[in-house]
Structure formats: structure tokens, C-alpha cells
MINUDREN-927926 format. One record per residue: y, z, x of N, C-alpha, C in turn. Coordinates in steps of 0.02 Angstrom, whole numbers, plus 50000, padded with zeros to 5 digits. Layout:
<recs>
YZXYZXYZX ...
</recs>
This chain:
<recs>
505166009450466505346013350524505546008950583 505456001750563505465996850628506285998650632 506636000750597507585999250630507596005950660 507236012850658507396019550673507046019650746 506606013150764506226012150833506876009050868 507076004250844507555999350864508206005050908 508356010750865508916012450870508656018550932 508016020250913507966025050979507296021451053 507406015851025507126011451076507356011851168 508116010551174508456013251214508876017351205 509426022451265509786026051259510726022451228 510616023251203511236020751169511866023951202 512436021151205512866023451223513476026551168 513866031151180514176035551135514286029951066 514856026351102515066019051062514566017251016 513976014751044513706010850965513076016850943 513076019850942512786029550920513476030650858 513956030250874514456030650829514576025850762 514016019550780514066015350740513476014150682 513046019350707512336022750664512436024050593 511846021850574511966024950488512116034950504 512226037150537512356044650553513106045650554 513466039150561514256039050571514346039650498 514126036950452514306034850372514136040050354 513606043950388513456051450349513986055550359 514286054450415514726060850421515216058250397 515496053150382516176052350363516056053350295 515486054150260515676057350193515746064050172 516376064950121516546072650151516376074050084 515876073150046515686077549995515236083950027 514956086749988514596094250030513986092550043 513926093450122513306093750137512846097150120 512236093650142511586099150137511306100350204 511006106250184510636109850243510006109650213 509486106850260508696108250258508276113950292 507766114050271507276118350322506656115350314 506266114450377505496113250356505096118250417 504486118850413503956121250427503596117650495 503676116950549503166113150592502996117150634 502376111450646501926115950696502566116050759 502196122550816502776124550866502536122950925 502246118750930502016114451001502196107450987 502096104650945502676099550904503376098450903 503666104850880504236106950878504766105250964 504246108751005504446111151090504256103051119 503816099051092503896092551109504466086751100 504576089051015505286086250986505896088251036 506006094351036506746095251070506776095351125 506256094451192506246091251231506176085751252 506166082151216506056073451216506836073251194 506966076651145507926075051119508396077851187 508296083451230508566085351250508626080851311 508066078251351508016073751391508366067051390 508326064851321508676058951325509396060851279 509586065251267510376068351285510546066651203 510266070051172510156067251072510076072751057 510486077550991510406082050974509706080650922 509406087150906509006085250867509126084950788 509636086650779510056087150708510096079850702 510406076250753510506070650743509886064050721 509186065750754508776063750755508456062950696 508426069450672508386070050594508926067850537 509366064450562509786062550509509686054850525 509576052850598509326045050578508476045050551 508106049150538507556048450497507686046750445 508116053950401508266054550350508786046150318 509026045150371509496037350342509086032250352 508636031450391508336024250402507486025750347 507426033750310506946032050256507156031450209 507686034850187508206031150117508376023050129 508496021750170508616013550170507976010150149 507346013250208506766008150170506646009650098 506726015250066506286017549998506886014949963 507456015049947508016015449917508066012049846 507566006049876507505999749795507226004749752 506756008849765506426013249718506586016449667 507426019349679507856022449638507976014749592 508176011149596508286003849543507796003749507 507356005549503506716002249478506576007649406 
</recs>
């Protein structure tokens, strides 16, 4: 998780936000997926105000999770 701290450590500017493992997601144009999960809703109202404040969708937030835990686990699939 140390590179997903790194990246929301400070506010990044459009430019290198564009240069996120989130850029490589979108430029692949096979078919996306859509998720859903379950969280608690005082959790939830903490998340998207912490995203909204520092000007980060929360879609987005969850897609640098989702890319910076496939990067750490990833050898796993080799194995």
C-alpha cells in the first residue's frame, strides 16, 4: 500500500493524476466492470468527504486501490 500512500500523500495535479495506474485502466477499452460492496454508512460519509474535499472522485479512489493491490499481489497469479 506504501505506492497508493505515495500517490494520495499530496494533492496531485491533473497532469501527473493522468499518469496513475487509473490512466492505463481507462485506456483499456475492453469491457468494464462494475462493482458493489456493502459498508458501514458512517464510513462511507467519511470516505466521500475526505474525496470530495480534496477534489478526487471516489470512483477514482477505488480504482487506485483496486490497481496498487493487483500490483502488490500480482506475482501470485505466476505462481
Amino acid at each position: 500500500m506504501a505506492k497508493l500512500k505515495d500517490m494520495l500523500g499530496t494533492q496531485a495535479s491533473i497532469a501527473q493524476e493522468s499518469r496513475t495506474a487509473v490512466s492505463s485502466f481507462k485506456s483499456n477499452h475492453d469491457k468494464n466492470k462494475m462493482i458493489s460492496a456493502y459498508v458501514d454508512a458512517e464510513r462511507y460519509t467519511k470516505f466521500k468527504a475526505i474525496n470530495e474535499r480534496r477534489g478526487i472522485s471516489s470512483n477514482k479512489i477505488l480504482n487506485l486501490l483496486i490497481a496498487d493491490y493487483v500490483l502488490q499481489y500480482e506475482k501470485l497469479l505466476d505462481e
